[in-house]
C-alpha positions, 0 to 999 in steps of 0.5 A: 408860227414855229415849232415849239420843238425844234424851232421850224417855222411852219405855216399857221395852222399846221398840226405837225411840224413839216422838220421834226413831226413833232406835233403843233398846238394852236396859240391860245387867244390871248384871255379877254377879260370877262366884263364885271357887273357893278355891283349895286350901291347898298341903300343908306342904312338909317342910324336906329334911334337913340335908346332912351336911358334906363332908369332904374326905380326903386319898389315904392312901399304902399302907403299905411293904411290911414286909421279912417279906412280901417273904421268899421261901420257895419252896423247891421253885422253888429245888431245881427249879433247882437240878438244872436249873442248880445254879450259877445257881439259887445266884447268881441268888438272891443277893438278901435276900428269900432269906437264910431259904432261905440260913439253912436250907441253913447251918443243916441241914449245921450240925444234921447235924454235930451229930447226927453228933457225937452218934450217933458212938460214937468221941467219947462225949460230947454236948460234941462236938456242940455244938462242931461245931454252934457252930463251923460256925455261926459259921464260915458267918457269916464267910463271909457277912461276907467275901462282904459284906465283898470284894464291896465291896473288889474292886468286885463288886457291892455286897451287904447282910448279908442278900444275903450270907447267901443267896448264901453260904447257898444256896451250902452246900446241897451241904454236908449231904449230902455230909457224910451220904453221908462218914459212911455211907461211913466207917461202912462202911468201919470196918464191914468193915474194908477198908483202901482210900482212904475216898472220903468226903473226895472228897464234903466236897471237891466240896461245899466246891468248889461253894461255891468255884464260886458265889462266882466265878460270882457275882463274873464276872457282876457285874464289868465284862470288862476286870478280871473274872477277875481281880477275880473269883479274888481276891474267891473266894480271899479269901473263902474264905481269910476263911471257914476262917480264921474256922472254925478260929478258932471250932474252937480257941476251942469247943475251949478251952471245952468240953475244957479 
């Protein structure tokens, strides 16, 4: 090795140079290189699935409710009222949602008179039945009409055909048993033979006025204060008026069709 300082070659190892004295440093050994672990191959990744596009819906508005799902049936709420508040039970029914509860009423006093007519031995024949039952079901379709018709013209309030029906058909629920309880009645007077005033007229009348009773009741309550009553009694007469007018119109025209 040699001196760094002054150049003299001293033996390898020296730690002072045997010219100068100068100190000696060992030669460094040359750096080895340090071996490098591989580092280790990342595993294959899979690609994530493809997302589905998304579509975007618009809301979808519930479909109308259909008029069959808005009939109300409840027949038992109604004769509950009825023998809480008859009137009121009829009128505040006027709506269309009840003109099935209104066609039933109209149609049992209808079926009744026609059962009557064929179980009455004075008439002996089916033709009977079938003319009272078409003339009274025409007979309450004028008045619903009417009802429909003299709300509008007296400025009562404003009704559709099936609102009609179930005031002028609720409005009968009194007609089948009075007119059951009128033949019995009959039945047993003619039976035992007693010569004293029949009160089957009184039940056909009080049922008859009850229907007189909720058409006014309707038109009052629904007609300003001022011209109330007045409006009120002509809509009922009129009314009324239109229904037995339409009743005996049918009863002449079933006549000539089945006893001419």
């Amino acid at each position: 090795m040699f001196c760094t300082k002054c150049g003299f070659q001293v033996p390898d190892g020296s730690a002072t140079c045997t010219n100068c004295g100068a100190p000696l440093t060992a030669p460094e050994a040359p750096a080895v290189p340090t071996p490098v672990a591989p580092a280790p191959e990342a595993a294959p990744v899979a690609p994530a699935p493809a997302q589905a596009p998304v579509v975007q819906t618009l809301p979808v508005a519930a479909p109308a409710a259909s008029a069959a799902s808005n009939i109300d049936m409840n027949f038992g709420a109604f004769m509950k009222d009825l023998f809480s508040n008859p009137v009121d039970a009829v009128t505040s029914r006027a709506k269309a949602p009840f003109w099935v509860l209104g066609v039933i009423c109209a149609g049992v006093f209808a079926v009744l008179q026609f059962i009557l007519a064929l179980i009455d031995f004075e008439y002996k024949t089916a033709q009977w039945g079938f003319y009272y039952l078409l003339t009274e079901i025409f007979a309450f379709a004028g008045l619903a009409l009417f009802t429909m018709l003299f709300t509008s013209v007296f400025k009562i309030k404003k009704l559709d055909f099936l609102s009609s029906v179930s005031l002028a058909g609720l409005a009968y629920c009194f007609m089948a048993p009075a007119r059951l309880i009128a033949f019995i009645n009959t039945k047993i007077y003619n039976a035992i033979d007693i010569n004293f005033f029949s009160i089957s007229s009184i039940f056909t009348s009080v049922a008859t006025l009850f229907v007189v009773i909720c058409l006014y009741d309707f038109a009052i309550n629904n007609k300003d204060a001022a011209k109330g009553k007045v409006n009120a009694f002509l809509f009922t007469i009129c009314t009324m008026a239109g229904y037995y007018l339409t009743d005996l119109f049918f009863s002449w025209m079933f006549t000539k069709m089945f006893f001419s």
